[in-house]
C-alpha positions as CSV (number, residue, x, y, z in Angstrom):
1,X,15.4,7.8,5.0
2,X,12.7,7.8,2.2
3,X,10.0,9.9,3.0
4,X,7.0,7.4,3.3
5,X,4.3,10.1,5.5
6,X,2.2,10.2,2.3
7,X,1.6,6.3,2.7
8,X,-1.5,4.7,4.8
9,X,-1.3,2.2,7.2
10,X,-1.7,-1.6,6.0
11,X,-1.0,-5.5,6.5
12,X,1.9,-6.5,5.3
13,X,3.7,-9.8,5.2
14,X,7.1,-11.1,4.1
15,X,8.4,-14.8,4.4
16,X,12.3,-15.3,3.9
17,X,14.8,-17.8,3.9
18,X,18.3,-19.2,4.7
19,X,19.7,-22.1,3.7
20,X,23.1,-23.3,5.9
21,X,24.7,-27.0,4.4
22,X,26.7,-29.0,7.4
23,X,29.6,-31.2,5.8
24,X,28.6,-34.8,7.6
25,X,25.4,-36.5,8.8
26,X,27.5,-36.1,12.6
27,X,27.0,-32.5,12.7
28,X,23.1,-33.2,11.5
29,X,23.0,-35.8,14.3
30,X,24.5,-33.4,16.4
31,X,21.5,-31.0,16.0
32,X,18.7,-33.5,16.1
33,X,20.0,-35.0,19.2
34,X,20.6,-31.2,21.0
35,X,24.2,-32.7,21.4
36,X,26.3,-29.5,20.2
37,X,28.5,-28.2,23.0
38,X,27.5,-24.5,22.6
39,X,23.3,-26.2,23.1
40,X,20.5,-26.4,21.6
41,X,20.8,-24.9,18.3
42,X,17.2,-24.2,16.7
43,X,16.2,-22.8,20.3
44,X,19.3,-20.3,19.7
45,X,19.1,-19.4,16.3
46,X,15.2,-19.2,17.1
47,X,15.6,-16.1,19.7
48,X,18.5,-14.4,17.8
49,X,16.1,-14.0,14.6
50,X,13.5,-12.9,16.8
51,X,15.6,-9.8,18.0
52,X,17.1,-9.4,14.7
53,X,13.5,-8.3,13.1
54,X,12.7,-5.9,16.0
55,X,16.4,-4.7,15.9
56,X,16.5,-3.9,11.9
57,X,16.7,-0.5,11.8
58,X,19.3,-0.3,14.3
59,X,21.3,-1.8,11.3
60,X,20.0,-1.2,8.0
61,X,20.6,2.6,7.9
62,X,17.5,3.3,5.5
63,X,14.9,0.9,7.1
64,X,11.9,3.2,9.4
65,X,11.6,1.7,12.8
66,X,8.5,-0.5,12.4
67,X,5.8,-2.3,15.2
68,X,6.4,-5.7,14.6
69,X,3.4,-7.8,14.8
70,X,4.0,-10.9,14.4
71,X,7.2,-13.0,14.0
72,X,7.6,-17.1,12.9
73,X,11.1,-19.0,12.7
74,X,11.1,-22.8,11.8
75,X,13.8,-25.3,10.7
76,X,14.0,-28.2,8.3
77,X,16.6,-30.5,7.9
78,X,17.1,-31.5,4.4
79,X,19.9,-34.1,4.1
80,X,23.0,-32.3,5.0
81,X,21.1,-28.8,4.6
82,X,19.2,-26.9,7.6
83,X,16.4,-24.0,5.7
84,X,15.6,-21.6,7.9
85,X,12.5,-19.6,7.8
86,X,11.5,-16.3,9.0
87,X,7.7,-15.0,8.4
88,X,6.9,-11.5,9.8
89,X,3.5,-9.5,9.6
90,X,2.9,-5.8,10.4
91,X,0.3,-3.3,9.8
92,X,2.3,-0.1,8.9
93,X,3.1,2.2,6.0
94,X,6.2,0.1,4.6
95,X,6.8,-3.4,4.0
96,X,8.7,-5.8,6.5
97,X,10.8,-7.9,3.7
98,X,14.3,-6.7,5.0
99,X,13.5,-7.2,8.8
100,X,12.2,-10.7,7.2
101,X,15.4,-11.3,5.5
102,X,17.8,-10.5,8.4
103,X,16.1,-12.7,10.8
104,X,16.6,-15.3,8.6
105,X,20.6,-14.2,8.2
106,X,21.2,-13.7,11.8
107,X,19.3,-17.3,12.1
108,X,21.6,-18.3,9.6
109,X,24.8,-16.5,11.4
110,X,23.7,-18.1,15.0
111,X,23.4,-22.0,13.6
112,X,27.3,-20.8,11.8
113,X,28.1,-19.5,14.7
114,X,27.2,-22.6,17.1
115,X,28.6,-25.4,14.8
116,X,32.0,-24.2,13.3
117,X,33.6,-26.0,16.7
118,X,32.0,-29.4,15.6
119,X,32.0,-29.0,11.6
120,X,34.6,-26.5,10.1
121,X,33.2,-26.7,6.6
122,X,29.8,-25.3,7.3
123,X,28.4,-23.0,5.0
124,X,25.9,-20.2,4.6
125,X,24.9,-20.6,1.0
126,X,21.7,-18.7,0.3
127,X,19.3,-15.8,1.9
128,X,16.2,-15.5,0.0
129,X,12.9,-13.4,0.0
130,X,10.0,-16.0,-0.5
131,X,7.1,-14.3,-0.2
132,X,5.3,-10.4,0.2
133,X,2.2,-9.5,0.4
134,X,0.3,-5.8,1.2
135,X,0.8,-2.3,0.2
136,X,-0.9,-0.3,-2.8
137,X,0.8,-2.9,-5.0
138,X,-1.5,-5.5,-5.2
139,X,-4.2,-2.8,-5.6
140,X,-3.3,-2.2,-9.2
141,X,-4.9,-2.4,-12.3
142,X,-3.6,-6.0,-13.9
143,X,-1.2,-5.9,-16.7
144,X,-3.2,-4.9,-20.0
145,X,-5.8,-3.8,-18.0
146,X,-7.7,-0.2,-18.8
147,X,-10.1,1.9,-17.9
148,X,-12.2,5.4,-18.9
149,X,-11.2,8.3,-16.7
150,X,-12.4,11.8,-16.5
151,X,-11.1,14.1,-14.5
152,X,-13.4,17.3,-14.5
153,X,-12.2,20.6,-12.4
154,X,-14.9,22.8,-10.5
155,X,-13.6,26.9,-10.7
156,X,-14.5,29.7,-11.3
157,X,-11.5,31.4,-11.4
158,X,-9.6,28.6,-13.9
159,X,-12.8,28.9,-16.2
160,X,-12.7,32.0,-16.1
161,X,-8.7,32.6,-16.8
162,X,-7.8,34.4,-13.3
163,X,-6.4,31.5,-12.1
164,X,-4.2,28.2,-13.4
165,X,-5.4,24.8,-12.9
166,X,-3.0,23.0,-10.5
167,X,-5.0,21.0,-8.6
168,X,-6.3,19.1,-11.3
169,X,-3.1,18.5,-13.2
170,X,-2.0,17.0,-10.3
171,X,-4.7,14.6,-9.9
172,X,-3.8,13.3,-13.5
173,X,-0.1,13.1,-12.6
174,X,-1.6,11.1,-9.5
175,X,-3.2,8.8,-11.6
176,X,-0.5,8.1,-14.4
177,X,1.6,6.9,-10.9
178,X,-0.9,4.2,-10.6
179,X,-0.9,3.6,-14.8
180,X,-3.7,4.6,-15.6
181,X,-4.4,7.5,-18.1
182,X,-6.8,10.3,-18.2
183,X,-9.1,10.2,-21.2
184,X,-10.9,13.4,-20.9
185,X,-9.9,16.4,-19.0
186,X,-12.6,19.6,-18.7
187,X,-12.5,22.9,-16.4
188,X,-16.3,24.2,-15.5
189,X,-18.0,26.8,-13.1
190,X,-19.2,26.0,-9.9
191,X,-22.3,25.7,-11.8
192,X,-25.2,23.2,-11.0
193,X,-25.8,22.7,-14.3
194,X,-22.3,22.6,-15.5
195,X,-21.9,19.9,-13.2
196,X,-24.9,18.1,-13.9
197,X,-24.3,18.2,-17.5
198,X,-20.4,16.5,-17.5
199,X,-22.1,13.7,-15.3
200,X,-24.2,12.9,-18.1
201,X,-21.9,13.6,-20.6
202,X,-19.3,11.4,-19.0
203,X,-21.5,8.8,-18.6
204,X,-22.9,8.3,-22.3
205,X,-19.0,8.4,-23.2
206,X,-18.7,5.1,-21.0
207,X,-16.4,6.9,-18.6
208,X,-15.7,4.2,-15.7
209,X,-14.3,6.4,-13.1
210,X,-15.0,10.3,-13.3
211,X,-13.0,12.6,-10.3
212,X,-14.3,16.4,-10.2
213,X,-11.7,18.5,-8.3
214,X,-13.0,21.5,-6.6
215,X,-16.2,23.2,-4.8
216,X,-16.1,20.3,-1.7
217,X,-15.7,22.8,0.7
218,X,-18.1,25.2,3.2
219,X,-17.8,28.9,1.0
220,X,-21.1,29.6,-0.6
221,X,-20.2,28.3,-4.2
222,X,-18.8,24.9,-3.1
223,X,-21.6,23.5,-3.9
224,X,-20.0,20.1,-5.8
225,X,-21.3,17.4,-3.4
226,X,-24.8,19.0,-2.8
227,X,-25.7,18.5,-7.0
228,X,-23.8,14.8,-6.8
229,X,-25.1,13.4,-4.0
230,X,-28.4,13.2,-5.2
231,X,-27.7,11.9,-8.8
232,X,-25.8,8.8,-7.0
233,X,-28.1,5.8,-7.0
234,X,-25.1,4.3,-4.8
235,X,-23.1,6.2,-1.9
236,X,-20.4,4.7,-1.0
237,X,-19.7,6.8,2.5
238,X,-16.6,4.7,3.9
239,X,-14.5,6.2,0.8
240,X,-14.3,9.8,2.1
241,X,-14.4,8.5,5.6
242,X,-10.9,7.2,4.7
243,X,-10.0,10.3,2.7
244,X,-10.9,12.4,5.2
245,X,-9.3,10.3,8.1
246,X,-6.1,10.6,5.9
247,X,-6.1,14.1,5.6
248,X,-6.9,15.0,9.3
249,X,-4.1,13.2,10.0
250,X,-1.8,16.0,8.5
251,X,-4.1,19.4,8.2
252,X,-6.5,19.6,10.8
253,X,-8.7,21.6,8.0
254,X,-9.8,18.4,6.3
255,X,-12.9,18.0,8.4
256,X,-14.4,20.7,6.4
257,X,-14.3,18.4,3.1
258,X,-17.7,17.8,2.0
259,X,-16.4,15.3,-0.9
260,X,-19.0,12.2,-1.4
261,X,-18.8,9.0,-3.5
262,X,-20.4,6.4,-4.8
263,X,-22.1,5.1,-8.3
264,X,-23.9,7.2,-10.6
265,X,-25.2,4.0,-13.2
266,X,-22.1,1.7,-13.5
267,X,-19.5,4.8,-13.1
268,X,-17.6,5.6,-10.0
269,X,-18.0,9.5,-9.1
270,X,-15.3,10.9,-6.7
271,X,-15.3,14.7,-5.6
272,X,-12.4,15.9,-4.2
273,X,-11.1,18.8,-2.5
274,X,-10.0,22.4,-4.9
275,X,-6.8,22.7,-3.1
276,X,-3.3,21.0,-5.0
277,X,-2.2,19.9,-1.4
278,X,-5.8,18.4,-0.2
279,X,-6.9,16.6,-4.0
280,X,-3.0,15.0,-3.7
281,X,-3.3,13.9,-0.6
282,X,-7.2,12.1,-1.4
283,X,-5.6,10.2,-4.0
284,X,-2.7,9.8,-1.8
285,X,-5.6,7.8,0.8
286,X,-7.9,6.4,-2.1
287,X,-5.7,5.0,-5.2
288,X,-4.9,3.0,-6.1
289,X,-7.1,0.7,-3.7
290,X,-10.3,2.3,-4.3
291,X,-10.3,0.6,-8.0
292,X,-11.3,-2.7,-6.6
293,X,-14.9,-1.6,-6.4
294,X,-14.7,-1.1,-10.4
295,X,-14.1,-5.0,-10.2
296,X,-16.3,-5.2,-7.7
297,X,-19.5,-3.5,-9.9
298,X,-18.8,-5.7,-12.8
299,X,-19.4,-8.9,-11.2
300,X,-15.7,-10.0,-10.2
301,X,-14.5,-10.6,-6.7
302,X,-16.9,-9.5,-3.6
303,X,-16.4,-8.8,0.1
């Protein structure tokens, strides 16, 4: 199975379909009047798609095991054609389009099933995804779409050569996942003023979204939230809340995070953890979602 442990937790919809074409307006009749010997098709077909979703990864040998949420199967004549469809919702880490799609072909199988005796031409013609929705996906940037981002590490020991920057590196490989490019990458001191100064240099440079990595922990020079915090004229607490939720869900060490973000002017300000593992793992929780508030600051949609 793909590994999907690095993925949060969110609605997700998918609406499939089936279409199965009778031979005669008899077999049609046959199903409108509940007059098929094997009984009442719809009602049938209608349970067997309903443990097909649950049963889908009892099948399909790569699909997770998933809490199905909520499950929809109609029927629509259409001259000598009978469309199935199958709508399924869950909140999880992976989508539900496959357990959408075999409902609607074990529908599809059922109504086969149940008619051949009356109708020896029937025919499954089509099964068809309709419809997704959820996931990081519809979180993204749209297509043309760019913005100004600075990523800014907080050491002492990468400025000061006794040590390699990995953490921050991997932050920037984070974001090109997402499309979006780094525009300006710096390493500084756990210095106040260091870190005062690339806010303000950032922002004359009309840097949008500016990410330090480092000094968001408790040791005496972590000290990256305590000099941001105050220059914020906007927190925005619910992001770390989220990042931090995320990573106490694998290391029980990311309640020590400090991080804090919110608006300094117009420019989003994320501080994340020093560590390659815990400043993956934040952007892991935060991107590529957290861009709508970038939409949200220059006047587009609002919750």
């Amino acid at each position: 199975m793909v590994n999907i442990t690095h993925k949060s937790s969110s609605l997700r919809k998918a609406v499939a379909a089936a279409t199965v074409q009778v031979s005669s307006q008899q077999t049609i009749d046959a199903i409108i009047h509940k007059t098929v010997p094997k009984g009442d098709v719809f009602e049938f077909a209608k349970v067997a798609a309903l443990f097909a979703v649950k049963k889908t990864s009892d099948v399909i040998p790569d699909c997770h095991p998933l809490p199905v949420e909520f499950t929809q199967v109609s029927f629509e004549i259409q001259g000598l054609a009978v469309e199935i469809r199958v709508e399924v919702h869950t909140v999880y880490k992976t989508g539900v389009e496959v357990e959408a799609m075999h409902g609607a072909s074990v529908a599809a199988l059922t109504l086969y099933d149940m008619l051949k005796p009356i109708d020896r031409s029937i025919e499954i013609q089509r099964i068809r995804l309709l419809h997704k929705e959820g996931g990081k996906s519809q979180y993204r940037l749209p297509a043309g779409e760019s913005i100004k981002v600075a990523v800014i590490v907080c050491s002492d020991s990468v400025f000061g050569k006794k040590a390699e920057d990995k953490a921050g590196l991997a932050v920037i490989e984070k974001l090109k996942s997402v499309a979006i490019e780094t525009t300006a990458y710096q390493v500084i001191p756990d210095e106040a003023d260091a870190i005062r100064e690339q806010v303000t240099i950032q922002a004359g440079n009309g840097v949008q979204l500016l990410l330090f990595v480092g000094g968001t922990g408790a040791s005496p020079r972590d000290i990256t939230p305590d000099i941001i915090q105050p220059m914020l004229n906007k927190e925005l607490t619910g992001i770390m809340e989220q990042a931090r939720r995320y990573g106490q869900e694998r290391m029980p060490y990311a309640m020590l995070s400090r991080s804090v973000a919110g608006f300094v002017g117009g420019m989003l300000v994320l501080t994340l953890p020093g560590s390659t593992k815990g400043s993956v793992e934040y952007m892991d929780a935060l991107f590529p979602q957290v861009l709508h508030v970038l939409e949200i600051a220059r006047g587009g949609r609002h919750e």
